[in-house]
N, C-alpha and C positions, 0 to 999 in steps of 0.2 A: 452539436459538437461530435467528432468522430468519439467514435467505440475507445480507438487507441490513445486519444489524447484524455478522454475521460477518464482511465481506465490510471493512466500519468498523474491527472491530478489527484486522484484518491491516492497515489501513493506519497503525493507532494503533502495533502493532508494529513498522511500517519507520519510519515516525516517529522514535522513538530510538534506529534501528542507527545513529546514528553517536554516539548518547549524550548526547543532549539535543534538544528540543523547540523549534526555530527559531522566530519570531514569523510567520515568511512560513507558516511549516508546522502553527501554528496556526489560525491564519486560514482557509487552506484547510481545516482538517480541522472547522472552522466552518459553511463553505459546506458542504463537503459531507453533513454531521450535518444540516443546512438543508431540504439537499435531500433527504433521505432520511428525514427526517423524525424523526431521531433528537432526542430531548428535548437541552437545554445541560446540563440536569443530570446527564443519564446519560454526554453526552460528555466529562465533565469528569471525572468518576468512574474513565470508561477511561483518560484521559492522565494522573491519579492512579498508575493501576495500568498502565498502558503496559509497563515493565519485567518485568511478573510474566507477560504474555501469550506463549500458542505461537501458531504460525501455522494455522491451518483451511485445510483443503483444500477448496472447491466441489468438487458431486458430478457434474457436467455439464460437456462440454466447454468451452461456449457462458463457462458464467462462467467458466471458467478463464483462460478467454484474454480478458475486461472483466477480471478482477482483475489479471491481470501486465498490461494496457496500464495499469488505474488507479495502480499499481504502479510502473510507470516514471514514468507522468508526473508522481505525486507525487512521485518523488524527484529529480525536475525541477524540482520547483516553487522554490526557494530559490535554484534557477540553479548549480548542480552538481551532477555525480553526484559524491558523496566514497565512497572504496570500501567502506566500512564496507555502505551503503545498495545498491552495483550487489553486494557480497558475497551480501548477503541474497537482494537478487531474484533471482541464478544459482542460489542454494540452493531456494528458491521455485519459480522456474520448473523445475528440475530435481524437486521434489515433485510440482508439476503435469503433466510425463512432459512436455517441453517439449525441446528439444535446442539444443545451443548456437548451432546457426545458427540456429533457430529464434528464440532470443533475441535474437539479434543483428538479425534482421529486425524483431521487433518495438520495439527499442532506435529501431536506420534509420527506422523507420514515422513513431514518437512525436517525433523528431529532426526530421525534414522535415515537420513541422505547424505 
């Protein structure tokens, strides 16, 4: 599976850790399928099957650290963090060998933009 569509599905994943699919969180995951050039058909198929998805580890620092920012700030995007979503991303960030200050800087980063 590409980098870019893996990269989609993990955010299709945080998408429903809080157990449903916001319209704001739609939207976004619109634009972003947009920009990446993911087809509407294929995106719609993932938020279909959202629930059935695990999370993909990127194999390079470089994206590790664009998916946990894309990561925060999608779960920004609806204008809260609910814990169910900052749960996920600690679990996330902790897969990608991340450390909790480390998150936490990146949380501060995305926060003061």
């Amino acid at each position: 599976m590409p980098t870019a569509l893996e990269h989609f599905r993990n955010l299709v994943s945080l998408s429903v850790a809080d157990g449903k699919i916001e319209e704001s969180e739609r939207v976004a995951l619109s634009k972003i399928a947009y920009d990446r050039g993911i087809p509407l058909d294929r995106m719609n198929v993932m938020l279909k099957h959202a629930h059935e998805y695990t999370y993909l580890i990127p194999q390079n620092m470089l994206e590790r650290e664009k998916q946990l920012e894309d990561m925060i700030e999608f779960a920004n995007v609806d204008g809260e963090f609910v814990k169910s979503e900052l749960d996920l991303i600690t679990v996330v960030a902790e897969r990608l060998g991340f450390t909790k200050a480390e998150l936490d800087q990146f949380i501060k980063a995305k926060s003061n933009r």
